[in-house]
C-alpha positions as CSV (number, residue, x, y, z in Angstrom):
1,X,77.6,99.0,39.8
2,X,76.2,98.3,36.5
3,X,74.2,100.7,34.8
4,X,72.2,99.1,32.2
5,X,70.4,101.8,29.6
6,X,66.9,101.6,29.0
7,X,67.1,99.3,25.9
8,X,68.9,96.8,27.6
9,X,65.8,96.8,30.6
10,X,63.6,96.2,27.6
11,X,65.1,93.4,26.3
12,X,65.7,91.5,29.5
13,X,62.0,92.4,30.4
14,X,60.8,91.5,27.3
15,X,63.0,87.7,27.6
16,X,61.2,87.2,30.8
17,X,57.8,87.6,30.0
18,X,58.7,85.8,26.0
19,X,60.0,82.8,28.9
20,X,56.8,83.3,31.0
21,X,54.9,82.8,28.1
22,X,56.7,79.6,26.7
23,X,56.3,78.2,29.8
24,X,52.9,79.0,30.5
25,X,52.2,77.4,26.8
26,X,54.3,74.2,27.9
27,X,51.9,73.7,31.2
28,X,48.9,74.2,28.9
29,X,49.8,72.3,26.7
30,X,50.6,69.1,29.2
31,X,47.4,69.6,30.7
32,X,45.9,69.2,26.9
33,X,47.8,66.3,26.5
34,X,46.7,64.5,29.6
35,X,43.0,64.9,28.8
36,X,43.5,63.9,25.4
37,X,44.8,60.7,26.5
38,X,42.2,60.2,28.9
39,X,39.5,61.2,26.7
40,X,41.9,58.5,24.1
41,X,41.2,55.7,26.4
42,X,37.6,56.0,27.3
43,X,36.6,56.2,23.6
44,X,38.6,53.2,22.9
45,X,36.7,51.2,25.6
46,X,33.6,52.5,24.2
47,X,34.5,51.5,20.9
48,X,35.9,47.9,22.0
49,X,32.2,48.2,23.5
50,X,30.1,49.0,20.6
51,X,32.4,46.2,18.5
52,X,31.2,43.3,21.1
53,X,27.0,44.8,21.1
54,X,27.5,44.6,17.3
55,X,29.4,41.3,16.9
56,X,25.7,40.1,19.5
57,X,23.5,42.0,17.7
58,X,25.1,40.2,13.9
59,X,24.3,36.6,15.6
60,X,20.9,37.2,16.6
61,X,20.2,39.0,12.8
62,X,21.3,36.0,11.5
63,X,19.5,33.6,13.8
64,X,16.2,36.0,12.8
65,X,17.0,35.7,9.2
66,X,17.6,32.0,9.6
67,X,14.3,31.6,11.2
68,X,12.2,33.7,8.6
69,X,14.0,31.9,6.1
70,X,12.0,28.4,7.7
71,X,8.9,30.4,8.1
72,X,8.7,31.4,4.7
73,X,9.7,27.7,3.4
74,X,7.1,26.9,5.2
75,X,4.3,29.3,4.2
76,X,5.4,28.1,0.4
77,X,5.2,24.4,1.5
78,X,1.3,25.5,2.8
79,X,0.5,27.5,0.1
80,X,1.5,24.9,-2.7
81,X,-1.0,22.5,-0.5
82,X,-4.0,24.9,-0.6
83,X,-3.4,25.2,-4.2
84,X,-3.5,21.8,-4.7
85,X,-6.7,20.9,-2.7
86,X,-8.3,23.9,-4.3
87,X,-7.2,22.6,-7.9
88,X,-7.7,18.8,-7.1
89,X,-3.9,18.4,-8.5
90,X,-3.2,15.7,-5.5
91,X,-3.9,12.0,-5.4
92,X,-5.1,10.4,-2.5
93,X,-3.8,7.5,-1.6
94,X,-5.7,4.9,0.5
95,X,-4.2,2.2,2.7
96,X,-6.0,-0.8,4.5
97,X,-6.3,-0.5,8.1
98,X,-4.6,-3.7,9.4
99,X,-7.0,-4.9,12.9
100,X,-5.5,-4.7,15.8
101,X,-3.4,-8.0,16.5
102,X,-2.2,-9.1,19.9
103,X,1.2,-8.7,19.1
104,X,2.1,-5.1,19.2
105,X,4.4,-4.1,15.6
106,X,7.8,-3.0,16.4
107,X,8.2,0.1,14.3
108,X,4.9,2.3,13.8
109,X,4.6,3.9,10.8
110,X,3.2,7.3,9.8
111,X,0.8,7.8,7.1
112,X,1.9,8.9,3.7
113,X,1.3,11.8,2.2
114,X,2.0,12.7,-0.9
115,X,3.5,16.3,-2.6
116,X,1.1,18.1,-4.6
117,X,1.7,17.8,-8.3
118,X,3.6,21.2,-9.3
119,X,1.7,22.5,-12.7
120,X,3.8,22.3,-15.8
121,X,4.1,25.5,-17.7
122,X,4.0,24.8,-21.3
């Protein structure tokens, strides 16, 4: 038989357990892989997720904006009113009251109203 010397047990240990290792390291480092993926995937359904409770949550800002935007129109619209009955800027315009006839009218109208005058700054 073959005698091997002491080195040469060395080195053939020594490219066994350098292979072990490598190949420990490969099984490691599938089993990173595979959770990486899977972890990967979920955060992209999360994400795909988030996008769709955002693009919601965008259309009802907007329709809130929208809404205060009327609301505030409106308050302004009041407001000039107030000031103008406060101010006595506003005409009032009078109309005769037609009587009733036996013919009903086709179209009824509504009263008028007229805007407040809007003070000039000079």
């Amino acid at each position: 038989m073959l005698e091997l010397s002491s080195e040469m047990w060395f080195a053939i240990v020594g490219g066994l357990l350098t292979w072990l290792i490598f190949a420990l390291g490969a099984a490691q480092l599938s089993r990173f892989y595979s959770s990486f993926r899977q972890v990967s995937k979920d955060m992209d359904a999360n994400l795909t997720g988030i996008g769709t409770i955002m693009r919601r949550n965008q259309a009802l800002l907007t329709d809130v904006i929208q809404e205060q935007k009327r609301t505030n129109r409106l308050l302004l619209d009041l407001t000039e009113l107030k000031r103008a009955e406060m101010t006595g800027d506003f005409d009032i315009v009078e109309e005769p009251i037609e009587p009733a006839s036996s013919a009903a009218p086709e179209t009824a109208t509504a009263p008028r109203t007229t805007e407040p005058k809007k003070p000039s700054i000079d």
